[in-house]
Structures are given as C-alpha cells and as structure tokens.
C-alpha positions in Angstrom: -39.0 59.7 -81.1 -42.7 59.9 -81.6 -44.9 57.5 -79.8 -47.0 56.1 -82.7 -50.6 56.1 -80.1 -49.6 59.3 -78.3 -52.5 61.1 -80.5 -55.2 58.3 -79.8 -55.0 58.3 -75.8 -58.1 59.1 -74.1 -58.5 62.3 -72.1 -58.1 61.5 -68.6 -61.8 61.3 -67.1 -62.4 58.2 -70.0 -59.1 56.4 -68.9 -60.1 56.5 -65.2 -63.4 55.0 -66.2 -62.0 52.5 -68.4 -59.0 51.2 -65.6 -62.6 51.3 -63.0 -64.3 49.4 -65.5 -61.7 47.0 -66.0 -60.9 46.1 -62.6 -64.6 46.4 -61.2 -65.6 43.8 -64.1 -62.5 41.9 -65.7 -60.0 41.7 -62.6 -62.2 39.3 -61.0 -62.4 36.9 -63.1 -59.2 37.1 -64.5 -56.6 38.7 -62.4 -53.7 39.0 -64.4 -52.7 42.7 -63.6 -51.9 43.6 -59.3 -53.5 46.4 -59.3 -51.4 48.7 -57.4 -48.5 47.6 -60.0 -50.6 48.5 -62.9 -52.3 52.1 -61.4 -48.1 53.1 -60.6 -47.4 52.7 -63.9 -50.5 54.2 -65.1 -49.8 57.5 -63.3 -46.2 57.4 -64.5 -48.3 57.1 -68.3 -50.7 60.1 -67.2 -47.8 61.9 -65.9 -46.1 61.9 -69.4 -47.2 59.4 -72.1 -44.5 60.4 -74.5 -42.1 59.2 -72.3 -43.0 56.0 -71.2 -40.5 54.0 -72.9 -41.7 50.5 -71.5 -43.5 48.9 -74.4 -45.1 46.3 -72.3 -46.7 48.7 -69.6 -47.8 50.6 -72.5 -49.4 47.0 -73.9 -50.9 46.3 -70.6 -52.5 49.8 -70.4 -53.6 50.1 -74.0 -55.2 46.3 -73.1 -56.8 47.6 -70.1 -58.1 50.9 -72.5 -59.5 48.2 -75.0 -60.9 45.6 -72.8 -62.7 48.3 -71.4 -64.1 49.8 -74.1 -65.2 46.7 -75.5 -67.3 46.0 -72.0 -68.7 49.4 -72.3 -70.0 48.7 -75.8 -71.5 46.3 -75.0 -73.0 47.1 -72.1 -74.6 50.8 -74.0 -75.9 48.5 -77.0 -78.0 45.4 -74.8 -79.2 48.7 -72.8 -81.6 50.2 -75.5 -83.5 46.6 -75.4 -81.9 45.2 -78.6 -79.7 42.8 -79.3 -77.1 43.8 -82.2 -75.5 42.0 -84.3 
C-alpha cells in the first residue's frame, strides 16, 4: 500500500531543522511530545517512511514538520522589516 504523503516528505537536512526548530521553540511552552519518544520514532520514519504503519506517529511527525514550518515562515517574513499580511 502506498503511503498517500510518502512523495511530500522533506529531504532529511529540512526535517532535522524542523524537529530542532520545534523543540528549541514549541517544546517549551507546550510539551506534549518526550522527546526521546518522538526522535525513536522519527529515525524508525527516516529509516523507512513507507513502512511506518503507525498513523499516529506519522500525525505527530507530520505536526512537528508543520508546526515547524509555520514558525519558520514567520520568522523569514518579520525578518526583511515588514509586517505581512
């Protein structure tokens, strides 16, 4: 069976810095993932996504992916000294 995001997940070096993002800037105010938990199951992902079978520590790192993104975004559009809306 095809895994339906298997074609959208980052290459590796993005993911670190997205699971460092997260947990550098989200974790702390909301820790809701242990963080040795989550980077096991994370390298089991890297290891071989299309295998990865449990849909809800493919959620939590497709969350982490997104929550990450979204921070970095953000972050890259107040740098250039406007604010967009």
């Amino acid at each position: 069976m095809e895994r339906p995001f298997s074609s959208v997940t980052p290459p590796r070096l993005l993911s670190d810095h997205f699971v460092n993002v997260f947990f550098q800037e989200w974790a702390p105010l909301f820790p809701v993932l242990h963080r040795p938990t989550f980077l096991g199951k994370y390298e089991g992902f890297l290891a071989c996504a299309q295998s990865t079978d449990d849909k809800k520590s493919l959620a939590q790192i497709y969350l982490v992916f997104g929550i990450a993104a979204l921070s970095c975004a953000v972050s890259t559009t107040k740098s250039d000294g406007f604010t967009h809306n």
